[in-house]
N, C-alpha and C positions, 0 to 999 in steps of 0.2 A: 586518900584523895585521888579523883582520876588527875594522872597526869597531861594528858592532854597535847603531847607533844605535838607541834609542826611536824610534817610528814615529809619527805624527800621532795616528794611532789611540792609542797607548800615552799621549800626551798628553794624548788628549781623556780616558782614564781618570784622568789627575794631576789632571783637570780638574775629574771630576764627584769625586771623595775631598776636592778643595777646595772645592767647593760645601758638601758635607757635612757639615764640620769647620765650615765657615763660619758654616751656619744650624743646625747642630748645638741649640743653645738652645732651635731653634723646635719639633725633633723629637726630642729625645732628652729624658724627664722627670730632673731633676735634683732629690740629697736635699739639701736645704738648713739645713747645720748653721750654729747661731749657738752661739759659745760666750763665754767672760765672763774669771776674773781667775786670779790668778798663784793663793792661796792657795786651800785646797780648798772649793768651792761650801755656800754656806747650804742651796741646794736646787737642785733637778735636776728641770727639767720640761721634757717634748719636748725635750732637746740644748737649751735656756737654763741657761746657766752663771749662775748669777747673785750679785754681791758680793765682796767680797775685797778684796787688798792687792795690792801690785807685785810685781816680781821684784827682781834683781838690778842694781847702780848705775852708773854711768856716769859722761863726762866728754866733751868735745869743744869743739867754739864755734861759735855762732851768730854775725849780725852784722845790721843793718836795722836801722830805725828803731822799728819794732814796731805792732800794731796799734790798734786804739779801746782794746779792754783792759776788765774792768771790768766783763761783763756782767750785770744783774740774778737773781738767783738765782729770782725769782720768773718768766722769760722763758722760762727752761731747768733746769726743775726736776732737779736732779741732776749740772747741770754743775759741773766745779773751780773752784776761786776762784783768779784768778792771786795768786803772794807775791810774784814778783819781774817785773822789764822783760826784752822781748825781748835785748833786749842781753846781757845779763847770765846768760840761762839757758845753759846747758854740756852743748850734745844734742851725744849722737855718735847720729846715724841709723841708720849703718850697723855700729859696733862695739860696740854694747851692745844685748844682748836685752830686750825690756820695756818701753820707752820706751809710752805711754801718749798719744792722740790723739782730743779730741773734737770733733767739728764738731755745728757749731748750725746748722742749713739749715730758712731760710721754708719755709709749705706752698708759696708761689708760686714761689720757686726750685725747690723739689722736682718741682712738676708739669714745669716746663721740662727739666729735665734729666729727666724720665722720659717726656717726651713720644714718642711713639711703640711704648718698650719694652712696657709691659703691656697680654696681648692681640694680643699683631704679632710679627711675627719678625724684627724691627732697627728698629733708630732711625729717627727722621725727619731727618737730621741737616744743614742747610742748609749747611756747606762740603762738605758731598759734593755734594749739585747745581749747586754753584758758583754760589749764588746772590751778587749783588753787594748785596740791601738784606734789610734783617730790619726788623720789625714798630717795635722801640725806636730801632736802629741801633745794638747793642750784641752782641758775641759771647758775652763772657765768662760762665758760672754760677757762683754763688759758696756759698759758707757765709758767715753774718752772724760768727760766732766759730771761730777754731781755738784752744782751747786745748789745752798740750804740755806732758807730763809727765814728766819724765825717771826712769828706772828706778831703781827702790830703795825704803828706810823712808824717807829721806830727801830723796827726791827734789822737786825744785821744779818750780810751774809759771807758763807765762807765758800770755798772750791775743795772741796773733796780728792780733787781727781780723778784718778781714772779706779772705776769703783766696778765689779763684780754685781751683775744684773744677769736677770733670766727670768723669761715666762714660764709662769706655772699654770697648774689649773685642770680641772677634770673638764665637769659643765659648763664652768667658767672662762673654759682656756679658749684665748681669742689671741691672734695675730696683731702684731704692733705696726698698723700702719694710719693712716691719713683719717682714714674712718672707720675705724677701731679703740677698744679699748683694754690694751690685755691687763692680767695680774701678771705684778711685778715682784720676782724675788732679790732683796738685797745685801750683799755681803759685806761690809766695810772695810775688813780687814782683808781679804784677797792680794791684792796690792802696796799696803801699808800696812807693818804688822801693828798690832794693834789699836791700829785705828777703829773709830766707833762712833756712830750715830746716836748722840746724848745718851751714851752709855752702853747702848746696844751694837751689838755686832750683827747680828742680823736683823732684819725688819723684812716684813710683808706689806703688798700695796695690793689690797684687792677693788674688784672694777665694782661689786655690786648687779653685774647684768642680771643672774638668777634670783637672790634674796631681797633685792632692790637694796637702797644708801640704808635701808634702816636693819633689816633682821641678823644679818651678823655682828653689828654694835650689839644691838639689844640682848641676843640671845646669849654673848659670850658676859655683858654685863650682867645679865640675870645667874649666869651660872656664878659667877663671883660672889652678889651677893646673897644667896643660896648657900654659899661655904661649902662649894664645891673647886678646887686649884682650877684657871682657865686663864688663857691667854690674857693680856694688857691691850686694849683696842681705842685708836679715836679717829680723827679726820683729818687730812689735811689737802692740799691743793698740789698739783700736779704737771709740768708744764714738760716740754721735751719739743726740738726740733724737729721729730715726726711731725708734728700735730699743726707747727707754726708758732712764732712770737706769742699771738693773741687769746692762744690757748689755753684756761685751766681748766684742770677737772678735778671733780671731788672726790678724794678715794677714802677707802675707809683703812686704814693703817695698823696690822695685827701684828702683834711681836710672834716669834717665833720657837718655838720648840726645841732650847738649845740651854745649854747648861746655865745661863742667864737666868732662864724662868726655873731651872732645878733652886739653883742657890735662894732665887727670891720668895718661894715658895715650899722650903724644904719643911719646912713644921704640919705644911700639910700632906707632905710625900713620904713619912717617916723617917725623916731626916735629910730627905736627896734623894736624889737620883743616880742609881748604878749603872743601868744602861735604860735604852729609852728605843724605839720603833717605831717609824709609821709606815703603815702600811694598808693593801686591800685583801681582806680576805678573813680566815676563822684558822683558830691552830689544825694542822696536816692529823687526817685521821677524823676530822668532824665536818668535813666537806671533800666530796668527794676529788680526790687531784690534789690535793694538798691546798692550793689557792685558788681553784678552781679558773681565775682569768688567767692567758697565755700574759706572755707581754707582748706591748710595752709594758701594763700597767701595774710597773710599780711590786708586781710579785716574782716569784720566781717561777721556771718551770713546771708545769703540774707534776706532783707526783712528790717531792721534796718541801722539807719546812722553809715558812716563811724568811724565820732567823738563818739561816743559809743567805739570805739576801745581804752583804755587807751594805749596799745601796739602800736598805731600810733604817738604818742605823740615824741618829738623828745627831749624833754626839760625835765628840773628834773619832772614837772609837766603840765599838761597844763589844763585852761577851758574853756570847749567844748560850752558855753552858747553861745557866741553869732554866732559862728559858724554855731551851730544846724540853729538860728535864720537866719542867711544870706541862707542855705538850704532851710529851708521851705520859707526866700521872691524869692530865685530862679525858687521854683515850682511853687510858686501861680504867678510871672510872665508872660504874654503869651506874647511868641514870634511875634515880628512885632515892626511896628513902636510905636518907645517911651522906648523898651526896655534899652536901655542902659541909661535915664534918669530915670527909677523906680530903677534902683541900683546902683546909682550914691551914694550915700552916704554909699554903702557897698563896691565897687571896686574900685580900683585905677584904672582906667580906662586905662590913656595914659602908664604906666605899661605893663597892661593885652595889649593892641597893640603890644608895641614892644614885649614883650613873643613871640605872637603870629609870627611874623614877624621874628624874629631869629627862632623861630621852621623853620619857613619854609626856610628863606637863610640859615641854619646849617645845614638844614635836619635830625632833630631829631626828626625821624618818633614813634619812641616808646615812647613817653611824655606824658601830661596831657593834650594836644591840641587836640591830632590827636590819641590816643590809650586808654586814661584813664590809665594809665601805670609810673611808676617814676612820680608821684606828689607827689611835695612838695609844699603844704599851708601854706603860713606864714599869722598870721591876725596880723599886726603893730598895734606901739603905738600907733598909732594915729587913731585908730579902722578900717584902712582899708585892704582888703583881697588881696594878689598879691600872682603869683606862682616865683617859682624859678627853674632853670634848675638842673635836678638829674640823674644819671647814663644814659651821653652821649656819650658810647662809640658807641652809634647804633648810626650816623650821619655822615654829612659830604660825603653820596653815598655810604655809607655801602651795601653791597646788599642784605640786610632784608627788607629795606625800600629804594631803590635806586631813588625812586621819591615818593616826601614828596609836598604836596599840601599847598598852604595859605590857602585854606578851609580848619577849622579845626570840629570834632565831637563832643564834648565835649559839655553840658550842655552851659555855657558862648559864646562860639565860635557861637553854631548855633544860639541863641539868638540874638547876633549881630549881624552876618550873615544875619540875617529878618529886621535887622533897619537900613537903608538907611541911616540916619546920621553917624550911630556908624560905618557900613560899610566904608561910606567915613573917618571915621577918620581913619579905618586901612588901607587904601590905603595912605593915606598921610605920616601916620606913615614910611609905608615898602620906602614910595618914600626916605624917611631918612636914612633908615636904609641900603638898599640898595645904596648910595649912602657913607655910613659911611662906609659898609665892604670894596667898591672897593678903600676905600680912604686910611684903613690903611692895605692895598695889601697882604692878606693873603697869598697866596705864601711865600712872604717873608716871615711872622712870620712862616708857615711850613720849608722852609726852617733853618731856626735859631731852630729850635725844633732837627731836622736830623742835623742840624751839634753839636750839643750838645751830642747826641747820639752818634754818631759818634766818638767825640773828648773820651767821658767818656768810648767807647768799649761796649756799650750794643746795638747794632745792631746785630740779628740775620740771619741767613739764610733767606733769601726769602724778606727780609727788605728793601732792597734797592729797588726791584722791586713796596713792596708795597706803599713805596714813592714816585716813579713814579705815578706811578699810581693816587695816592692820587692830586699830583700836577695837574697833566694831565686835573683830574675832577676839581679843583676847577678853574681854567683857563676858562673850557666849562657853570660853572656854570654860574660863572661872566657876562658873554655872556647869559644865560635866561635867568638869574632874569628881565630884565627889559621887556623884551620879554613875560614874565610870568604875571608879575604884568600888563600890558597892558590886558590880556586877562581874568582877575579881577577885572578890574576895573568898571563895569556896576556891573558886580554881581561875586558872590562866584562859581567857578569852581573849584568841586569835584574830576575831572581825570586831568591826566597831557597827553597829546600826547606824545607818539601814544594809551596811553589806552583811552579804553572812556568807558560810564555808562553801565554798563552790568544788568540796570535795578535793581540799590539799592547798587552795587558796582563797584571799577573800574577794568579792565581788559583789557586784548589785545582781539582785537576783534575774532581772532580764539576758546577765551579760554570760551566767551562768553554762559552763556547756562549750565553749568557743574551743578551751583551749586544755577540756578534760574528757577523757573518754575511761575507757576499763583501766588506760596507765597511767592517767594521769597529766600533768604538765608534760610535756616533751616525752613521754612514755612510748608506750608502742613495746618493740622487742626488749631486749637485755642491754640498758645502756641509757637512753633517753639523759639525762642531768643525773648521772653518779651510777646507781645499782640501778638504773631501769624500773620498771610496775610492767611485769608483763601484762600483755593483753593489745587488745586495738583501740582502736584512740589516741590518745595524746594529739600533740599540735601536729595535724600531717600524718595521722595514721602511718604509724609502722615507717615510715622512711623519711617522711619530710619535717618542714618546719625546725623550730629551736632547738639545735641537736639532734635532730635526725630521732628518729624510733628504734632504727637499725643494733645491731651488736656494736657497741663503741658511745660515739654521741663525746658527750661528758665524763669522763670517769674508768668506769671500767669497761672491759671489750677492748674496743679498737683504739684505742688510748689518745688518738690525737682531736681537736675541737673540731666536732660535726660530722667525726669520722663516720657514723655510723648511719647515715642518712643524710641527703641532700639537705642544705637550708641551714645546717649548725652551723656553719661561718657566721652564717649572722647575728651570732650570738656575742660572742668574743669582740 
């Protein structure tokens, strides 16, 4: 069977779409809706929702010791009064909609966590430079109060204290001011040891700007029911002295990547989880530079493996030994027939299919499949390596990536890709999988997502439409997937029609040509994005454009990013 592989060139395109996605924030103007409470609005100015009551009631259990408690109403004009002790408040996070969350954050906290965002196109973020000393010698940013209000007329609330906060976010990452809305990471127990947010220690508060309120619920619940491990996601409301008293907003609330979701779901991980990674990039040896992005983001220097990063580590601790070790059997590997029997005893194999197969029915073009981008490596107890799905709000016909191919880029993917058994097991795989999504009729579950929204008042302007919309697509998809997987079934097809191979990547055939010459993407001399395509051509002929042409660029040559021709900074 030809293998068909993605070509350096077709990489360095994963390459420059992940740039894109990346700094997306910096270039792409974004609407920024703030919305407010469960009952219908006093008043309505510019999308501020402002005033009201709760939703719907709850139950669950918290545990910690709890926080200071208590705060002044004169401090935090508008904040809740706690009635009861952490202990004793009965949050379910994740099974009740409405839950109610305020953080009280200094101006001088606020400046630090927004240092670099307004004005810049990413953080200033000091463990991406691996720096060893900070200014205080302290990491953590905090909120002085989190108070937590559990959903309902009746609901109660407790004071946290002073709790462990920070902005995260790629595409999503937005500055925490007045008219803004960032993702919120939160730690519970920073401060108080073991304290915990109905059980969790850590929790995620994403803003929705890129996948809008619906695709990252949807998509992480569809991986679940699917019977693939994925995150616990729901909604809740949002308030914070930034913003003003009158303020909610409706966030979508993800748990986190931490030994919580090992233990909850160890029957699907073979047991648990030993160590665990997230990160950007492909294992060192299968992209050229080892992670091919400098930092900040989140990798290490090119040229060295990912696992080297302790910063990637997801776990109190993790070791890197046999990881490095499954890397280096990845590279000495050569793709073709037999591959997926030389790493049979490093992969979960029927795992790594379905992954592969929800990437492509979810369309979750920004992954570890198809971008090198939101990986997460978990190596199980039972010594083997599977990915897990990580910030999906790009999916589902999002139009960053609005056609998401079962050929995937990635190091594994092309591997299998070249071995005609491994291949046919992912075609059997997708025959499953496909067959499992039309059976538990997503629609439906979108729709039960929007009438949740709906019933709780966190629908915004424009919301309805995007729900349409949303539906519209997953009806049409329903209809190609099998249409799709037919025209994969011999072998791995790179484009989706109407684009087709623009000679190393896919494109409309108009668009063909822009950004290929004799090198290819970024080609030109020795260097271009990793080993170069000699010849003229590439983006900028021989010296310009993404990586330069020049000897250097990406990779090999001159080793630093763009070295090799003017215009490669702008790549990184």
């Amino acid at each position: 069977m030809p293998s068909q592989l993605p070509s350096l060139s077709a990489r360095s395109r994963s390459f420059r779409a992940r740039a894109i996605s990346l700094f997306a924030s910096s270039v792409i103007p974004s609407a920024i809706l703030l919305a407010g409470c469960a009952d219908p609005p006093d008043t309505i100015n510019n999308y501020y929702y402002t005033n009201g009551e709760g939703g719907a009631g709850g139950d669950g259990g918290g545990d910690g010791g709890g926080g200071d408690g208590g705060a002044p109403a004169e401090e935090f004009p508008g904040a809740p009064v706690a009635d009861t002790e952490v202990a004793d408040l009965a949050l379910d996070v994740f099974g009740t909609i409405g839950n109610r969350y305020w953080l009280a954050v200094s101006e001088e906290q606020l400046e630090i966590m927004n240092d670099g965002l307004e004005g810049g196109p990413g953080p200033i973020l000091r463990p991406g430079f691996g720096d060893i000393y900070s200014p205080t010698g302290e990491d953590a940013t905090f909120v002085d109060h989190l108070w937590v209000t559990t959903a309902g007329a009746e609901g109660k609330t407790a004071d946290y204290g002073k709790v462990q906060v920070g902005i995260a976010g790629q595409s999503t990452l937005r500055p925490w001011t007045k008219r803004s809305i960032p993702n919120l990471n939160v730690d519970a127990d920073e401060f108080v040891e073991k304290q915990r947010l109905g059980g969790f220690e850590h929790v995620r508060f994403n803003n929705g700007q890129v996948g809008t309120i619906f695709r990252e619920r949807l998509t992480l619940e569809l991986y679940a029911r699917l019977d693939y491990p994925a995150p616990l996601t729901n909604y809740a409301w949002v308030s914070s002295n930034v913003w003003g008293p009158a303020v909610s907003i409706p966030y979508i609330v993800v748990e986190r990547y931490k030994k919580a979701f090992c233990e909850r779901l160890g029957d699907k991980l073979g047991g648990g989880c030993a160590n665990m990674w997230e990160f950007v990039g492909d294992f060192a040896g299968n992209i050229p530079g080892g992670g091919w992005i400098p930092k900040p983001i989140d990798v290490v220097i090119p040229g060295g493996s990912i696992f080297d990063d302790p910063e990637s580590c997801q776990l109190k601790t993790c070791d890197n030994t046999r990881a490095k070790e499954l890397e280096q059997a990845i590279a000495d590997t050569v793709p073709g027939e037999g591959y997926k029997a030389a790493l049979e005893g490093w992969i979960d194999w029927p795992a790594f299919h379905r992954f592969q197969c929800l990437s492509w029915v979810l369309a979750t073009g920004d992954d570890a499949i198809h971008n090198s981008n939101n990986v997460v490596l978990v190596e199980r107890a039972d010594g083997l390596f599977q990915y897990l799905p990580y910030s999906v709000d790009i999916s589902l016909g999002q139009s960053w990536y609005a056609q998401v191919p079962l050929a995937g880029g990635n190091a594994l993917a092309r591997g299998c890709q070249s071995d005609t058994a491994c291949w046919a097991d992912t075609i059997a795989t997708c025959e499953d999988v496909i067959a499992d999504f039309a059976a538990l009729d997503p629609n439906a579950v979108l729709k039960g997502i929007y009438e949740q929204l709906s019933d709780e008042g966190m629908l915004r302007p424009g919301d309805e439409e995007r729900y349409e919309a949303l539906d519209a697509w997953i009806t049409e998809h329903l209809k190609f997937l099998p249409e799709d997987l037919e025209r994969n079934r011999e072998q791995p097809q790179l484009c989706i029609p109407p684009q087709i191979d623009c000679g190393g990547y896919c494109g409309y055939p108009q668009d063909c040509g822009w950004g290929v010459g004799a090198g290819g993407f970024g080609g030109g001399g020795e260097g271009g994005f990793g080993e170069g395509g000699k010849g003229e051509g590439g983006l900028g002929e021989g010296g310009g454009g993404v990586g330069g042409g020049g000897v250097g660029g990406f990779g090999e040559g001159g080793g630093a990013a763009g070295s090799g021709g003017a215009g490669g900074e702008s790549a990184g």
